[in-house]
C-alpha positions, -999 to +999 in steps of 0.1 A: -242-946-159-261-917-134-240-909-105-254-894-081-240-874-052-256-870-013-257-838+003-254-836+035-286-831+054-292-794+068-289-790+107-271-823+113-239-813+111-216-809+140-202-774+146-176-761+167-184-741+191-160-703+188-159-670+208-138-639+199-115-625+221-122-595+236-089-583+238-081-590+202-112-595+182-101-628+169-125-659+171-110-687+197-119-724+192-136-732+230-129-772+220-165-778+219-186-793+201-224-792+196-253-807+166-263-777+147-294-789+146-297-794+186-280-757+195-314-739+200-321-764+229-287-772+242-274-758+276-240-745+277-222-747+313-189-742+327-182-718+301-147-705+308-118-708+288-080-697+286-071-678+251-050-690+225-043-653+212-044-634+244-037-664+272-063-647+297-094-665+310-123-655+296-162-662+302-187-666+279-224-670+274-243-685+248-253-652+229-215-652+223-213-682+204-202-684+163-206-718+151-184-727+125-175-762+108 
């Protein structure tokens, strides 16, 4: 018997959208989502968040964006 295994499809998986801190260099989770796939296109607003390492509010743009898993 063959078994065979799917992989998943590039660009369709859904990433989390991270930032790092500027006060401490460490990557935050912004509790966003996005489509890998779709990122190039999408629009990111309202892009403020409060730390979990450093508690302050920080801003953010797109070019700050890592997306991970």
């Amino acid at each position: 018997m063959l078994l065979t295994r799917s992989l998943p499809k590039v660009g369709n998986a859904i990433k989390r959208i991270l930032v790092r801190c500027p006060q401490t260099g460490k990557l935050t989770d912004t509790g966003r989502t996005v489509a890998e796939a779709s990122f190039p296109t999408t629009r990111l607003t309202n892009n403020k968040m409060t730390c979990l390492h450093c508690g302050q509010v920080h801003s953010w743009t797109k070019k700050d964006v890592v997306l991970a898993r």
